[in-house]
C-alpha angles and dihedrals in degrees: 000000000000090000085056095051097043079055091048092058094045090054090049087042092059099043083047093056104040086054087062094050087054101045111129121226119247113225118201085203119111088211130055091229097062094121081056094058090057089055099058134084134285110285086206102058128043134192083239085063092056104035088049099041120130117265122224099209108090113238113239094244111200117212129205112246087242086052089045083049095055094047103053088042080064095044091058098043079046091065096020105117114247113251116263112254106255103246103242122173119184094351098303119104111244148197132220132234149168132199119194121205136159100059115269143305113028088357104060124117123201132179126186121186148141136256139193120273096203113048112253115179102226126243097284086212092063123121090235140345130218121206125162119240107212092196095048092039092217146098119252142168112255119216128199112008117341121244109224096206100053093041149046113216112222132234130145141058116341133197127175126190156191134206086344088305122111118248098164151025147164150111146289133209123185085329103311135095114279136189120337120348122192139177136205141191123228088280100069092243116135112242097173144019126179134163125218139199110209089311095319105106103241081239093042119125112234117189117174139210084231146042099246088048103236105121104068118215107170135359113190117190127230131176118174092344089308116115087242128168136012119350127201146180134195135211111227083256098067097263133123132261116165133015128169146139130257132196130179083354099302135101113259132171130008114349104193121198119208135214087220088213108169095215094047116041131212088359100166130227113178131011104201116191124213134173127318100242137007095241088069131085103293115242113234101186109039123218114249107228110171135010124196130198127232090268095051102260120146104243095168145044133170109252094344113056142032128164105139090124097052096074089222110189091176110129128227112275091023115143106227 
């Protein structure tokens, strides 16, 4: 009996032993060949990315000398300096310019402005004309026609300052006032403002010698209501008469009388002188200064000269 179990258990022992000989793998792979696929190469990385890859050391590239040429030729435009904007106003080229007067520091005056490039006689009915004188080194009113080669006539922008703080500005064209004009104390705080129309005050009353208004016989000048700014008055013939100056409705300055001769223009008679400014006492009664003869010769000064009595025709320049 023990001799049948211990056979029994042989017998148990081998069948045990020859299943697990036979047992099959179990693969988690959905293909056969998955041993294969571990084998292979890298997905994320191809022969193509390293044969074609990018080299760091920079490649010798020849030019042609028409190619060097080129180059160069862009290098230069490249620091080559923009050209300066060519200053227009209104259409006219023009020029800047500056004039310096009343010493230095808080008393220095100091006017910068523009000026035609290319001579244009103003309009000769304007209130007042502006030209700069380059000798003198100063601005002036012309009077009578303009020489172009003594003068610059002025148009552009204009500033004027004090002591390095602005007290006026404005602007010129062809010679004459533009466009809003102001001026200012030290303070910074505006005292007048006044428009202009190519000389004429925007409020001025114009009143003319013909229908189509070209011949201009009177211009009075209003601000606000105020006679303010340049008066004029023409002959029939186109000369002047009368010129002066007005402010806060008052006459004020040099008031000059013409002859109105047609073959010599402008020729002056009488200079009248009235107050400084408009914001003194008004004088009633001006002071004659000065009194010219039909040929131009001064017959009277105030305080120096007079020779009204004497019937002088001598002419200016005459040798006696």
């Amino acid at each position: 009996m023990r001799l049948f179990r211990l056979y029994l258990l042989l017998l148990i022992g081998l069948g045990l032993s020859v299943a697990a000989c036979s047992k099959k793998t179990v693969s988690f792979n959905s293909k056969s060949n998955a041993g294969g696929l571990a084998l292979g190469t890298d997905s994320l990385t191809t022969t193509s990315d390293t044969t074609a890859a990018p080299s760091l050391i920079a490649k010798r590239t020849t030019l042609t000398k028409e190619q060097e040429r080129a180059a160069k030729e862009k290098e230069k435009a490249a620091q080559r300096k923009p050209k300066k904007k060519k200053n227009i106003f209104l259409g006219e080229r023009i020029k800047k310019g500056y004039v310096k007067s009343g010493g230095k520091g808080k008393n220095q005056r100091i006017e910068t402005f523009y000026y035609l490039r290319s001579f244009q006689q103003p309009n000769p009915y304007a209130p007042a004309r502006y030209v700069y004188d380059p000798k003198k080194r100063r601005i002036i009113k012309a009077t009578g026609e303009i020489d172009g080669n003594q003068y610059k006539v002025l148009h552009g922008p204009y500033k004027k300052t004090e002591g390095g703080k602005v007290v006026e500005t404005g602007y010129y064209a062809i010679g004459t006032r533009h466009l809003r004009w102001e001026t200012f104390n030290r303070e910074n705080i505006l005292l007048t403002k006044t428009h202009y129309e190519m000389g004429f005050p925007r409020d001025a009353n114009v009143t003319y010698y013909d229908g189509a208004q070209k011949q201009v016989k009177e211009v009075i000048p209003f601000v606000n209501g105020k006679l303010e700014g340049d008066y004029v008055r023409y002959n029939e013939n186109g000369q002047l008469e009368w010129d002066g100056q007005f402010e806060n409705g008052k006459r004020i300055g040099t008031w000059n009388r013409y002859w109105g001769f047609r073959n010599a223009r402008n020729r002056l008679r009488y200079e009248y002188q009235y107050g400084e400014t408009g914001y003194d006492p008004e004088v009633t009664e001006p002071v004659l200064v000065k009194e010219y003869n039909r040929n131009g010769v001064l017959i009277y000064e105030k305080d120096k000269l007079d020779k009204r009595g004497e019937g002088d025709t001598a002419r200016p320049g005459m040798k006696k």
